[in-house]
C-alpha positions, 0 to 999 in steps of 0.5 A, spaced: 330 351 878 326 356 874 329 359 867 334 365 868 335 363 876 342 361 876 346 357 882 352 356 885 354 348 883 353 343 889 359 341 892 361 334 890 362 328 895 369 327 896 372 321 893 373 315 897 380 314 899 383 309 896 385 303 899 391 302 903 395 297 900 396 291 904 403 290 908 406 283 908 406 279 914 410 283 919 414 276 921 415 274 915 419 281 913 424 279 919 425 273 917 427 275 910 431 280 914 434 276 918 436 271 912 439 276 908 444 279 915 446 272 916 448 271 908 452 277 908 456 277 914 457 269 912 460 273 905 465 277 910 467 271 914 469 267 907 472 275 903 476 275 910 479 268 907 481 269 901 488 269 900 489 277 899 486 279 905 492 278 909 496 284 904 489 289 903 488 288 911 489 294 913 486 298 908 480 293 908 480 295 915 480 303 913 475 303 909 470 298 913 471 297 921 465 303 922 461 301 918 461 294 920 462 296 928 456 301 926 451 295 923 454 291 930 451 295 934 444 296 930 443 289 931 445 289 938 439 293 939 435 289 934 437 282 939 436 286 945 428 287 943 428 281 941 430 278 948 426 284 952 419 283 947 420 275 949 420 276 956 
C-alpha cells in the first residue's frame, strides 16, 4: 500500500470451532443408569423393613407415593422401548 493510503483492515478468518467434546459410550451410560435405579429401588425395599415403618407408614406414604408412582411410570416407558427397539 502506498504511504498516506489508508485501508479498511482485512476480515480475519473465523476461528475454528472448538472440538466437540467426546460422549461416553451410549450403552455404557445405561448400564450405569440401570445399576444405579436398581440400588436405590433395592434401598426402599430394605427402608420399607426397618422396624419403624410400620409406625412412619402413612406419613411415608404421604409424602413418597407420587414420586415413587411417577418414577414407575417413566421407567415403564423406558422398558416399553426397550422391548419396542428389541423387536
Amino acid at each position: 500500500m502506498p504511504a498516506g493510503l489508508w485501508q479498511w483492515p482485512q476480515a480475519r478468518p473465523a476461528a475454528p470451532a472448538a472440538p466437540q467434546s467426546k460422549r461416553r459410550p451410549l450403552a455404557d451410560a445405561i448400564d450405569d443408569a440401570a445399576h444405579d435405579v436398581t440400588k436405590a429401588v433395592e434401598r426402599l425395599a430394605r427402608l420399607l423393613e426397618d422396624d419403624r415403618f410400620p409406625q412412619n407408614a402413612e406419613k411415608v406414604a404421604t409424602r413418597n407415593r407420587g414420586d415413587l408412582l411417577r418414577a414407575a411410570e417413566a421407567l415403564a416407558g423406558v422398558l416399553d422401548r426397550l422391548a419396542a427397539s428389541a423387536a
